[in-house]
N, C-alpha and C positions, 0 to 999 in steps of 0.2 A: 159188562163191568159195572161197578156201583157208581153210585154221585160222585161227580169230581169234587173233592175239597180244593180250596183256592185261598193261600195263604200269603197276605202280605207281612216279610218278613227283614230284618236287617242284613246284610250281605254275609257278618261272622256266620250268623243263624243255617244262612243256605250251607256253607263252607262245610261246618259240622254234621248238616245234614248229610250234604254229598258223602262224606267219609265213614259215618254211620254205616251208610247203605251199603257201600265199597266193602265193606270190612264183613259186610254179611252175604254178599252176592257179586255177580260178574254185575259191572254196571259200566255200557257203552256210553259214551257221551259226541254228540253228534252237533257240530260245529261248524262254520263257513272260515275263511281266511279273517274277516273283523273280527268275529268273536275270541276266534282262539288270540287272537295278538291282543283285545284290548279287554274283552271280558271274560275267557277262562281263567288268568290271574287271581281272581278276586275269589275263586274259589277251586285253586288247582290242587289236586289230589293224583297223590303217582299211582293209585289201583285203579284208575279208569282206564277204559281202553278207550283212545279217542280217534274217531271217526271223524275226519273231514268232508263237505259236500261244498262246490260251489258256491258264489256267492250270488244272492238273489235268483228269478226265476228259474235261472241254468240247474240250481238242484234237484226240480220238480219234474223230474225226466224220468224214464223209465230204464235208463243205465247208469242213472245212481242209484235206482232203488236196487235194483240187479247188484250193481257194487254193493251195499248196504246187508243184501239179504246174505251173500257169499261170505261178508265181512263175520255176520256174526256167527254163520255157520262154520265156520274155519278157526274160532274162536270157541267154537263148543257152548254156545248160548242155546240155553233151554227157555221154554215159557216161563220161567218163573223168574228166570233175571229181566233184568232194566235195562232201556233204554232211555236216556237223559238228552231231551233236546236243550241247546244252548242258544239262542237265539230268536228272529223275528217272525213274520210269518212264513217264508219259504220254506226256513228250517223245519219248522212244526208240524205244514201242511207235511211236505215228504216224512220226518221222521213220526209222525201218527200213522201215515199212510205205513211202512214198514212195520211199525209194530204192532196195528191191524192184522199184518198179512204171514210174516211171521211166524209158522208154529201154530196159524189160525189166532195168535194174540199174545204179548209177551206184554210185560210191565212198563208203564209208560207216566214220567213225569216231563212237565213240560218247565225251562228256564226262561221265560221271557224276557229281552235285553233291548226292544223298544217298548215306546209307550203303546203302538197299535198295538204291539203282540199282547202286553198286557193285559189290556181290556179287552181285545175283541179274536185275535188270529189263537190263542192259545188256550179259550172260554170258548165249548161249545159242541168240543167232540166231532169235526169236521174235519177229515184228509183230506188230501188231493193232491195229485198230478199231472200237469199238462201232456196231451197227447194228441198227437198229431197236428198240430198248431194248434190248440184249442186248448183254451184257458182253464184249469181246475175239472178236466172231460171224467178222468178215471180219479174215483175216490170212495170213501167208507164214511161210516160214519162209529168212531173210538173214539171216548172218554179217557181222558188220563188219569191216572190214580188221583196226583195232586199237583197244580198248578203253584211252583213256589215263585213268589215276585218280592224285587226287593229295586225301591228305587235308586240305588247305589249307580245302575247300568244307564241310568238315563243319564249319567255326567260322560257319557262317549259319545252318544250323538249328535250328530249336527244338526245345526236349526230348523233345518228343512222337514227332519225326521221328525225332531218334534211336532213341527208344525203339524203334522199327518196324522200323527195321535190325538192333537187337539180337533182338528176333526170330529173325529170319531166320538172324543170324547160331550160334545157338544152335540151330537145326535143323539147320544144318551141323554143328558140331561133334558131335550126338548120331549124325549118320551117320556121319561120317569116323572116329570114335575117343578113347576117352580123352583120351588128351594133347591134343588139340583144344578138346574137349568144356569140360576142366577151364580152359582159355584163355579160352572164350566166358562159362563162368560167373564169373570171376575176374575179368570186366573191370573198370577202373579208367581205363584209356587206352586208347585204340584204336591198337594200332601197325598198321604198314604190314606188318611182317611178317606179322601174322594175318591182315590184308587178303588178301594176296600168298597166304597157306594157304588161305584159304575158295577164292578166284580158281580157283587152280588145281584145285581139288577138283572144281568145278563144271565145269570147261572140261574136265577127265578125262569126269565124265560126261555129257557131251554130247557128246563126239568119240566115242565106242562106241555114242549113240544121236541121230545129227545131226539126225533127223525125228522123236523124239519120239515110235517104235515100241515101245516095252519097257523099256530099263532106265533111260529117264529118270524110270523112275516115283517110284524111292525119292524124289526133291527134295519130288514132293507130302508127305512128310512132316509131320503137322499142317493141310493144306490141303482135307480133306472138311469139317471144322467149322469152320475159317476161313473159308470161302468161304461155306459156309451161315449163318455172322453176318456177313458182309457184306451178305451178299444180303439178310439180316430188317431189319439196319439203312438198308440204301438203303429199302427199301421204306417203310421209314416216316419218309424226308424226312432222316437220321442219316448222318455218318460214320465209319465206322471205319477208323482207321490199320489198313494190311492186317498189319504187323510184328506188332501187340499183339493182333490174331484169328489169327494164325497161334501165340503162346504159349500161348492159351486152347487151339486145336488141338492143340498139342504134349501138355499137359495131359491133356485128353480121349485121342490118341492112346498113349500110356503109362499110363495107369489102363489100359486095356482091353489093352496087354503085359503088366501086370504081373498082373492078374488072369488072363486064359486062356492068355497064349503065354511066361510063364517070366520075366520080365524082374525084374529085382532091386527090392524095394519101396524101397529106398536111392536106385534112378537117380531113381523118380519123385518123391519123397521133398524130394530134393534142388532138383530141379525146381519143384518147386509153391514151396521155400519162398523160392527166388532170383525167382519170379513175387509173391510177396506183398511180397517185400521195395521192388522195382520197378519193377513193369508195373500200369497200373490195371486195374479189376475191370471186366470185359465185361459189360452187365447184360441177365439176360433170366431166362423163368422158365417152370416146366414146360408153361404154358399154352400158350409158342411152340415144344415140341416140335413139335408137325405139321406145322407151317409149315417151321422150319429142317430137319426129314428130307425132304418132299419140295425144297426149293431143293439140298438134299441128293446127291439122288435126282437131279436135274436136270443138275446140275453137269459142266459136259463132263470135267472126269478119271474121272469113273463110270463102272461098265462099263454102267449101263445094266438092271440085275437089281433083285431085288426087295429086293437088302440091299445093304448101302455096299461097294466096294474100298475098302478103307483100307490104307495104307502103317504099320507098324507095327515095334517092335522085339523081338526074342529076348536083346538085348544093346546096350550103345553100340556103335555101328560095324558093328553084324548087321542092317541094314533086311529088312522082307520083305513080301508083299503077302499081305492077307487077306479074307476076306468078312466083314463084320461083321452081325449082325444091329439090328433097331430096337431089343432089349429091351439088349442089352450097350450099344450107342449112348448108350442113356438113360440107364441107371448112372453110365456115364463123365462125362454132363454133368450129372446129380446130386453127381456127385465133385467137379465144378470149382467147380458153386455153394456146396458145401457149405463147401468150405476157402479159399475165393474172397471169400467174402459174411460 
């Protein structure tokens, strides 16, 4: 498929969109119990066929996609109609993954209805499916035609969600640059214009790395200790918003620039205090080091060695790739708890 276009647009805008397309083809629209109650409203159209999945990870299964694939065959869907995801990143991962597989690939627009899916779950041409207990195991890699976003959808979430996005979006700004940087920490409102900046920042590097070969590494930024307190929290029955484990990550990853690779004690400085100010406190304690190094360790962006790849910085806007060892790892999440707790 071609370059995804990625449009920030006002919610009539999507509305008209939707109906357009309905009016010229079969367009499924594929939705959780949130969405459809709080944000298919806002742009409901009676020619869609609509498709419900689960709410959060439970749709990333392999008998919804089965339901999903049944659905559109029984509905007489060819490759050249659409598929419309409605939601956050669960939705996206499964309904990409579907219309990936599909017919070999059918038409795919993505609705993003959080702030993560926004910027980063619905930017990047990335499916996937949990299988076999195993997070994100089975997936493709599909582009969607065109990614429509309208902030209209962030007045449904709760503050927590927010918070999750702001995450994210603050890992952005610490790779693109200052004046970003200094936007993401400054927020107050979420305009469309910073939307529109993250967007494109992300679509830049994934068009230099459309398979996820090399230089989409820097995104991992903060995601070797995010993912490793994700993974300690599922494991004991717990959720964690993945936005507020990737600030904990951020944290962790800038102690260990600023300590061995030159980074200004001010960037992380700053950092840590816009996280106290904000973001709640991830709790765990040194006892779950061995646990979270090896899930660590495990973690498919690893290379797979006896110390972490971490994605790191020499500067805001200078990402780089580094080996870390277990004993600097630890420091770093000494750091976090220390000014954390």
């Amino acid at each position: 498929m071609g370059k995804t276009e990625a449009l920030v647009l006002d919610i009539g805008c999507i509305a008209e969109r939707v109906h357009d397309l309905a009016s010229r083809h079969k367009v499924a629209l594929l939705a959780d119990d949130n969405t459809i109650e709080q944000c298919y409203p806002l742009i409901d159209d009676e020619q869609v066929d609509v498709l419900l999945v689960p709410i959060g990870e439970e749709a990333k299964s392999l008998e919804v996609v089965q339901f999903l694939w049944n659905s559109l065959a029984d509905l007489g869907y060819t490759r050249y109609d659409y598929l419309i995801t409605l939601g956050g990143g669960a939705v996206s991962d499964v309904g990409g993954f579907v219309a990936s597989t599909y017919m070999r690939g059918i038409q795919l627009i993505h609705i993003p209805t959080t702030l993560l899916g926004m910027i980063d779950a619905s930017i990047g041409g990335k499916t996937a499916i949990d299988y076999g207990g195993v997070k994100n195991l089975v997936g493709s890699f599909y582009e969607p035609n065109e990614v429509w976003v309208s902030l209209a959808f962030l007045e449904t979430l709760p503050k927590q969600e927010l918070l999750s996005g702001q995450g994210e979006l603050i890992k952005y700004g610490l790779l693109d640059g200052d004046e970003l940087y200094q936007e993401t920490l400054d927020l107050e409102v979420i305009a469309p214009d910073l939307i529109a900046k993250v967007i494109q920042y992300k679509l830049d590097v994934v068009a230099a790395d459309l398979r996820d070969e090399g230089g989409r590494v820097v995104l991992n930024l903060g995601h070797s200790t995010a993912h490793s307190l994700e993974a300690l929290k599922i494991s004991r029955g717990e959720v964690l918003p993945h936005g507020i484990a990737v600030m904990a990550g951020l944290i962790v990853a800038l102690y260990i620039s600023y300590k061995w690779y030159g980074l200004k004690e001010q960037v992380l400085s700053q950092l840590v205090r816009v996280a106290k100010d904000r973001f709640p406190r991830v709790a765990f304690s040194c006892d779950d080091y061995e646990e979270m190094w090896q899930f660590a360790l495990k973690d498919k962006k690893n290379s797979g060695g006896a110390e972490l790849t971490m994605v790191l910085l020499s500067e805001v806007g200078c990402p780089m790739t580094e080996q870390v060892t277990r004993k600097q790892w630890e420091e770093a999440l000494d750091f976090y708890r220390d000014f954390m707790f």
